[in-house]
C-alpha positions as CSV (number, residue, x, y, z in Angstrom):
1,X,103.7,107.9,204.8
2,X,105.2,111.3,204.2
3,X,108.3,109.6,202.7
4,X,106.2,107.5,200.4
5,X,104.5,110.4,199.2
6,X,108.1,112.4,198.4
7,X,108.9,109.2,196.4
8,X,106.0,109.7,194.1
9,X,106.6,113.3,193.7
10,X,110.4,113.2,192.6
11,X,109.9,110.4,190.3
12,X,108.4,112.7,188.0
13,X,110.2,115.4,187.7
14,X,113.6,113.2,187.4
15,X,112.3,111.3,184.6
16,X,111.6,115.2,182.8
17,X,114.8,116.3,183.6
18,X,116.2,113.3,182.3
19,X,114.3,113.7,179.0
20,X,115.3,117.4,178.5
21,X,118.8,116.6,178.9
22,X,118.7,113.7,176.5
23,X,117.0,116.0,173.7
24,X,119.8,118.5,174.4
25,X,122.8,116.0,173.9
26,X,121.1,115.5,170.5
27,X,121.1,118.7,169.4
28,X,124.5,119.0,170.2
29,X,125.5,116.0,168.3
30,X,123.3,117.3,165.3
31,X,125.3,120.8,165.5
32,X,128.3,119.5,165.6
33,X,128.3,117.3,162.7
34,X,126.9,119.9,161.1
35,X,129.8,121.9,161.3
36,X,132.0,119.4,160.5
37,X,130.4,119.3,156.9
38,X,130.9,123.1,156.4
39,X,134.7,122.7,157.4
40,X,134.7,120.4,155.3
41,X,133.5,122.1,152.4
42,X,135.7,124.7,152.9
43,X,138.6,122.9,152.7
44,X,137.9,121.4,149.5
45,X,136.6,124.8,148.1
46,X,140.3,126.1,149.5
47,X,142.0,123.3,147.4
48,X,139.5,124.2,144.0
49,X,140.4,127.8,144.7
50,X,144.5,126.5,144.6
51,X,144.3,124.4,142.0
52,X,142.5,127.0,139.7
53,X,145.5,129.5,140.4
54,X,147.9,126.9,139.4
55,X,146.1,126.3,136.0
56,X,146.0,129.7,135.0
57,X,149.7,130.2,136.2
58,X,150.6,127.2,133.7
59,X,148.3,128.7,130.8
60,X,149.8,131.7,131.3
61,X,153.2,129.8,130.9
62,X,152.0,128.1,127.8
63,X,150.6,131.2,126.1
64,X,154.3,132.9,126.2
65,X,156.0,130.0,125.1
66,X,153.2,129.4,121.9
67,X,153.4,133.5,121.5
68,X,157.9,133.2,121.4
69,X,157.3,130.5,119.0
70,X,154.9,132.2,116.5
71,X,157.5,135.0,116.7
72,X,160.4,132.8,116.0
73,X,158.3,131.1,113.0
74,X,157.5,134.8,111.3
75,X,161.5,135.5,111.5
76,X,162.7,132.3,110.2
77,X,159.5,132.9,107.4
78,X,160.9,135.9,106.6
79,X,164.4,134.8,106.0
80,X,163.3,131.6,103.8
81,X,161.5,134.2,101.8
82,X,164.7,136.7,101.4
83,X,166.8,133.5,100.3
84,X,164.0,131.6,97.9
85,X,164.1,135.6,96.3
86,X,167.6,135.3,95.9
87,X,168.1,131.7,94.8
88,X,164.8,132.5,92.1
89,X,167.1,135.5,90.6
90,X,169.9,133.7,90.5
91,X,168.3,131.3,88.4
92,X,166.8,133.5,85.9
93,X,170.5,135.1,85.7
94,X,171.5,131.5,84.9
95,X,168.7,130.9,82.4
96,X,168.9,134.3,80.2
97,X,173.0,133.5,80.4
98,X,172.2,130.2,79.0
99,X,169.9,131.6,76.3
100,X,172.5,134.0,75.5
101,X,174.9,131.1,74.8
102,X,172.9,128.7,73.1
103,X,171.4,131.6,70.4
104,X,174.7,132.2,69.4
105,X,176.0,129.0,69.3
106,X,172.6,127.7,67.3
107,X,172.2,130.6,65.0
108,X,173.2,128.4,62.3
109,X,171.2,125.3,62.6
110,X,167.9,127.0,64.0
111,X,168.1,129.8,60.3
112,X,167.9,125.9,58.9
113,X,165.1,124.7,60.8
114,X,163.2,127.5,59.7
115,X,164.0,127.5,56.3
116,X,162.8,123.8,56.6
117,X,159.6,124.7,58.2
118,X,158.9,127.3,55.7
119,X,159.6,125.2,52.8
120,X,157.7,122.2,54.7
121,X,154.8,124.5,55.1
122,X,154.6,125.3,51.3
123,X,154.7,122.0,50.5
124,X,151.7,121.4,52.3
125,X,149.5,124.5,51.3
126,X,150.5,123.3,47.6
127,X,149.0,119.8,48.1
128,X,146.1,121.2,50.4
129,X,145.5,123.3,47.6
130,X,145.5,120.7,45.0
131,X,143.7,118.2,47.5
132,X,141.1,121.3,46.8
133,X,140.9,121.3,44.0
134,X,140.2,117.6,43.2
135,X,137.7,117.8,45.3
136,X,136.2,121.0,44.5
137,X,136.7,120.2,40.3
138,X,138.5,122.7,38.7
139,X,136.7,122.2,35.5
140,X,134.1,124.5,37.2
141,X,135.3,128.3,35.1
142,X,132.7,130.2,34.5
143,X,131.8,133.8,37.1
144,X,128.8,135.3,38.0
145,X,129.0,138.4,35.9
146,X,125.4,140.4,36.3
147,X,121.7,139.6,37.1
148,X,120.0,140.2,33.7
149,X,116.5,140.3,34.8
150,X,113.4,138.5,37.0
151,X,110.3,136.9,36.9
152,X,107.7,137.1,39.9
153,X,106.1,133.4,39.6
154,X,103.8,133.3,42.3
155,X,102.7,135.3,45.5
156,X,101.8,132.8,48.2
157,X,103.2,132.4,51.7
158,X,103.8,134.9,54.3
159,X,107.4,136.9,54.9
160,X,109.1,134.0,55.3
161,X,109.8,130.8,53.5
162,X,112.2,128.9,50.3
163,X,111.1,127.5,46.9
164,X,113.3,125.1,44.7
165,X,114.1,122.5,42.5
166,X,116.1,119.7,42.8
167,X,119.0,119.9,40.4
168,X,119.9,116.4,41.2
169,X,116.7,115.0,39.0
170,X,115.9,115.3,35.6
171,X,112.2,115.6,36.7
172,X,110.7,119.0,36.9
173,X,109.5,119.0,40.2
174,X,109.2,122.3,42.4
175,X,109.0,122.1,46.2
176,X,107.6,125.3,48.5
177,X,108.7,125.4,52.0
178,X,106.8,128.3,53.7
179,X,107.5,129.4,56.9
180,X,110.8,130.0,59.0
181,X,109.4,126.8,61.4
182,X,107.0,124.3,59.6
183,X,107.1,120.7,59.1
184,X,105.0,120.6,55.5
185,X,106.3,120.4,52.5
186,X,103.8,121.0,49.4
187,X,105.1,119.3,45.9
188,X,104.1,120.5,42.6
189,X,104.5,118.7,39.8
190,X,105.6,120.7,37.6
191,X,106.0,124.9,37.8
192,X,102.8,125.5,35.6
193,X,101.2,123.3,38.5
194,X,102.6,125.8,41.0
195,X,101.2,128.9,39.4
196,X,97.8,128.1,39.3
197,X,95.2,129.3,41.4
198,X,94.4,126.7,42.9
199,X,97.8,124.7,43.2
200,X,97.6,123.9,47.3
201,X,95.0,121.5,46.5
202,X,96.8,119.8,43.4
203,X,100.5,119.2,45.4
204,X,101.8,116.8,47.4
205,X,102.1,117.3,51.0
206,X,105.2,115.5,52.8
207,X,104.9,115.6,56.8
208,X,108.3,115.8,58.8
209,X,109.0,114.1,61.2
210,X,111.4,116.8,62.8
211,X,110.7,120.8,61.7
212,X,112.8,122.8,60.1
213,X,114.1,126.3,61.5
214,X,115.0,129.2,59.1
215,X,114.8,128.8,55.5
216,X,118.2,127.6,54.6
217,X,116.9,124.4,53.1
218,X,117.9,122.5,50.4
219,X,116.7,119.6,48.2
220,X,119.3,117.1,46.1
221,X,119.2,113.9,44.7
222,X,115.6,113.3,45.9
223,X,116.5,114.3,49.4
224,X,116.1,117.6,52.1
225,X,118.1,118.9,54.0
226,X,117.5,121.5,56.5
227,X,118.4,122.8,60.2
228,X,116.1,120.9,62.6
229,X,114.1,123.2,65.0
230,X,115.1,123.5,68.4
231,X,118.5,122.1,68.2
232,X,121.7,124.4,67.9
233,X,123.6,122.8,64.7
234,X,122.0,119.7,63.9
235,X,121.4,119.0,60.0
236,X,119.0,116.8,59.2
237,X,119.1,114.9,55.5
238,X,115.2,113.7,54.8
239,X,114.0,111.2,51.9
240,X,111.3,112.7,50.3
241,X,109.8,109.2,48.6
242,X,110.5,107.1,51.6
243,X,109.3,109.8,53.8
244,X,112.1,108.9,56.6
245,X,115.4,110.3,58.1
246,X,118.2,109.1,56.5
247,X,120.8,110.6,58.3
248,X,122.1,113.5,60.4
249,X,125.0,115.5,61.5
250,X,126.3,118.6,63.4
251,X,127.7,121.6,61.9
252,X,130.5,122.4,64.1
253,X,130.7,126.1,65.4
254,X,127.3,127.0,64.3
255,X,123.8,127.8,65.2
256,X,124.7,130.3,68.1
257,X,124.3,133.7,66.0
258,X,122.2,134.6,62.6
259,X,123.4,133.5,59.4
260,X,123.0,137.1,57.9
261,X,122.2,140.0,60.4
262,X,118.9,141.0,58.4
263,X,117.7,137.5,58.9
264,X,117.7,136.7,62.0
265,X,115.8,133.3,61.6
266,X,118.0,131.6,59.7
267,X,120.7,130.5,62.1
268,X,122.5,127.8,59.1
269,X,121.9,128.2,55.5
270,X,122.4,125.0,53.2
271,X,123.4,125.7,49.5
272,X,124.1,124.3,46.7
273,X,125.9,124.7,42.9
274,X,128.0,122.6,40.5
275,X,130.1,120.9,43.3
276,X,127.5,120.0,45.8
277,X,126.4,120.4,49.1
278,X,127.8,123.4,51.3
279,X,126.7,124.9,54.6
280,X,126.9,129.0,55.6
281,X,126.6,130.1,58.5
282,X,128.8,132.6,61.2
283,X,130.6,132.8,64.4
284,X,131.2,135.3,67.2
285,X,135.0,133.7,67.2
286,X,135.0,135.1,63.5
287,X,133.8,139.0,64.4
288,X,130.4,137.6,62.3
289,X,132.1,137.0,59.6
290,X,130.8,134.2,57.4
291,X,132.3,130.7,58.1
292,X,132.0,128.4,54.5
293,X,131.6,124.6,55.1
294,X,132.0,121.9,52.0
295,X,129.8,119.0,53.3
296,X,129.9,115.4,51.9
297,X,125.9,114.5,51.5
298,X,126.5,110.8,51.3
299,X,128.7,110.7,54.4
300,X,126.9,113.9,55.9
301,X,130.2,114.7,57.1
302,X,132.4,118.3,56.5
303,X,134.9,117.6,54.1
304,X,136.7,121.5,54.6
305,X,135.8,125.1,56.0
306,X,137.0,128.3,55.7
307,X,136.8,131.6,57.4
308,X,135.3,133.8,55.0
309,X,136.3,137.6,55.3
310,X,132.4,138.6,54.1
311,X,130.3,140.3,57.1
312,X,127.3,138.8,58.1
313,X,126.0,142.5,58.9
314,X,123.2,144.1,56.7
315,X,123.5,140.3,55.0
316,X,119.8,139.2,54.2
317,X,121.3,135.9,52.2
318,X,124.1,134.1,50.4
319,X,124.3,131.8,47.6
320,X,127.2,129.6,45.8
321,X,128.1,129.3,42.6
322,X,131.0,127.5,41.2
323,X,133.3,127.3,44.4
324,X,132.3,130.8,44.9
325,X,130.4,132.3,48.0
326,X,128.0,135.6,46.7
327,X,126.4,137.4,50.1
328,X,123.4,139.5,49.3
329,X,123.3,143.1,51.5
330,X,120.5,145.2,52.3
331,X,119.7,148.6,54.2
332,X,117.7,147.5,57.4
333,X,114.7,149.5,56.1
334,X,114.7,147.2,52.8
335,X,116.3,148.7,49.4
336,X,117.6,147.7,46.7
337,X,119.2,144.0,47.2
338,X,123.3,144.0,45.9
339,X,126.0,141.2,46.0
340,X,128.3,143.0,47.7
341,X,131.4,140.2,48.9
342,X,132.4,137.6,46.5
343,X,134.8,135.0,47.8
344,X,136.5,132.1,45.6
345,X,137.8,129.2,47.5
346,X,140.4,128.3,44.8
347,X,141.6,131.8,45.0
348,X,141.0,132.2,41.0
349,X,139.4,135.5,42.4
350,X,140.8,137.6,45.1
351,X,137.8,138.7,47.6
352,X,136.4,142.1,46.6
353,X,133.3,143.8,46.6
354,X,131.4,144.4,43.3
355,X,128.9,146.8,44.3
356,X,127.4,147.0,40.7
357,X,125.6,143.6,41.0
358,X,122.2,144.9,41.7
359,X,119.2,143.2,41.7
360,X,117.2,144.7,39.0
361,X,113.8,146.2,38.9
362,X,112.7,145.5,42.8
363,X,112.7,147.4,46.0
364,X,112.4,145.7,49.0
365,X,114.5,142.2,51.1
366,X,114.9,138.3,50.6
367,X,114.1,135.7,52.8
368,X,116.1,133.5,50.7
369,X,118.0,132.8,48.1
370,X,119.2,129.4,46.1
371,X,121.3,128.9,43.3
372,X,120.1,126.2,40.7
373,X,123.5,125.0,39.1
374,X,121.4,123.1,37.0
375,X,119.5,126.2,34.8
376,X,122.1,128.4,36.5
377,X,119.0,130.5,38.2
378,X,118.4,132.4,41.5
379,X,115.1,130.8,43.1
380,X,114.3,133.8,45.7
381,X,111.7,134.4,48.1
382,X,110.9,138.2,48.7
383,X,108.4,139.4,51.0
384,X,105.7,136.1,49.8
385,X,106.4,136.6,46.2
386,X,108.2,133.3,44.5
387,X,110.9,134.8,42.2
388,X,112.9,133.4,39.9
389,X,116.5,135.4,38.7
390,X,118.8,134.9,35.3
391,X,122.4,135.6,36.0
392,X,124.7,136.8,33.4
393,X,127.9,134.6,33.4
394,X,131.8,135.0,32.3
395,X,134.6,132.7,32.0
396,X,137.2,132.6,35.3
397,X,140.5,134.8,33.1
């Protein structure tokens, strides 16, 4: 009975100890693999560690061999320099040795070329010259000599503006374009039409389709031309019956700078005399000197130009007159008007000044002024007064 009662006693505390010891195997088991992982992490942090040295040994490597060859490439640099020096001096040695040579061996034939080319060039100024002056008609002789006296037709307008006739038509007509930018013509019938009173209501107004800029307009053979507003050098040639544009063109060169220095608005001025249609107007290639443009009106098209020695400075206008450009100067504060640069593009005169050719018996500027080859008459505008000059002529010696 006592032995039974052992039995029952020991059975449980085996089965504990037995339980204990199992949980402490697994511990150990759990420990040890455990530390098998950190060893072998170590290892392989060992072999990172190694193999980092080794790349930075063989950059190391590479850096000195890249750093030997840069050196090697500024020496061999320098001495391709040193030799493409020499070789370059050698050749200009060889060049000016060659010049040398061939000047003296070609003395001879190049004194012939050039007596050639001279005579070549002379040839072709003559026939320029007479190409000129079939163009230009020679028969044109007479010279503006004085300005005998004037004759104030109306006052209307403001500062600015142009008055005309066409010296194309036999009819009588006069035109008023008032205003540096408008797009209104008024037409009179007649000039004792124009001076009455009440003439705005008795013309004939003709709308434009395009405004004009300035007030170097011109009206021939029953059509306008004028520099359109807004655009740099485009002339526009108008039909006053049909009331439409019949053509255009642009002025080469012009429309950057002033016409004439005292009047600023006009940028191209468009005159006329016994030859036709010509165009003034100048050009900061030129100093602001006046350029002079012969124009074709039935092929709007420049036919020739020349760089006129005149100076657009203290200019207030220009007119032509038989192949002959007159520029009108003035004192910024507005004295007495003189032609002051007369320039013939025949070269029957030489260019001078004639400061003798006053404008007689008025004080003050001009907005414009147009020749009338016609009844060989100054149509001016000055300061809103319609003006109307007789020139004194002379024959060309």
């Amino acid at each position: 009975m006592v032995a039974l009662q052992v039995h029952f006693l020991l059975v449980p505390s085996l089965v504990s100890i037995m339980g204990a010891a199992q949980y402490v195997m697994q511990d150990a088991a759990l420990l040890s693999y455990i530390d098998q992982r950190f060893l072998s992490l170590e290892r392989r942090l060992e072999k990172c560690s190694q193999d980092l040295l080794e790349y930075v040994d063989e950059f190391r490597e590479l850096s000195k061999a890249a750093l030997a060859r840069l050196a090697r490439l500024s020496t061999d640099k320098a001495e391709l320099e040193g030799e493409v020096e020499n070789l370059l001096t050698r050749v200009e040695r060889a060049q000016r040795d060659i010049d040398y040579f061939g000047s003296i061996m070609d003395s001879n034939a190049c004194v012939e070329v050039h007596k050639d080319l001279l005579k070549q060039q002379l040839l072709e100024e003559a026939e320029e010259k007479k190409r000129l002056k079939l163009m230009l008609n020679a028969s044109c002789d007479h010279m503006l000599a004085g300005i005998r006296s004037l004759k104030v037709v109306k006052k209307t307008g403001g500062k600015h503006g142009s008055w005309m006739k066409d010296p194309g038509k036999k009819h009588a007509k006069i035109y008023l374009l008032s205003g540096s930018v408008n797009n209104v013509i008024l037409e009179f019938a007649n000039i004792m039409a124009f001076m009455e009173n009440n003439q705005t209501l008795k013309a004939r107004r003709v709308p434009l389709p395009m405004p004009w800029e300035g007030t170097g307009h011109v009206i021939y053979q029953g059509f306008l031309f004028y520099h359109r507003h807004g655009s740099l050098n485009e002339i526009v040639k108008f039909h006053l019956q049909r009331r439409n544009v019949a053509d255009q063109m642009l002025l080469p060169g012009a429309g950057r700078i002033p016409a004439y220095q005292l009047s600023p608005q006009t940028k191209i001025d468009l005159a006329l005399d016994e030859q036709g249609l010509w165009a003034l107007h100048a050009e900061p290639e030129t100093g602001g000197n006046i350029v002079l443009t012969k124009i074709n009106p039935m092929a709007m098209a420049v036919e020739h130009s020349w760089d006129t020695p005149c100076s657009s400075r203290d200019a207030e206008a220009a007119f032509m007159a038989c192949n002959t450009l007159h520029v009108v100067y003035n004192s910024p504060s507005g004295g007495s008007s003189r032609i002051q640069c007369v320039y013939d593009v025949l070269g029957a005169l030489n260019v001078h000044t004639n400061p003798g050719l006053h404008f007689p018996k008025r004080q003050g500027g001009h907005s414009s002024v147009h020749y009338n080859p016609k009844e060989r008459q100054l149509f001016a505008w000055g300061d809103g007064s319609q003006i109307i000059y007789k020139l004194h002529t002379e024959q060309k010696v």
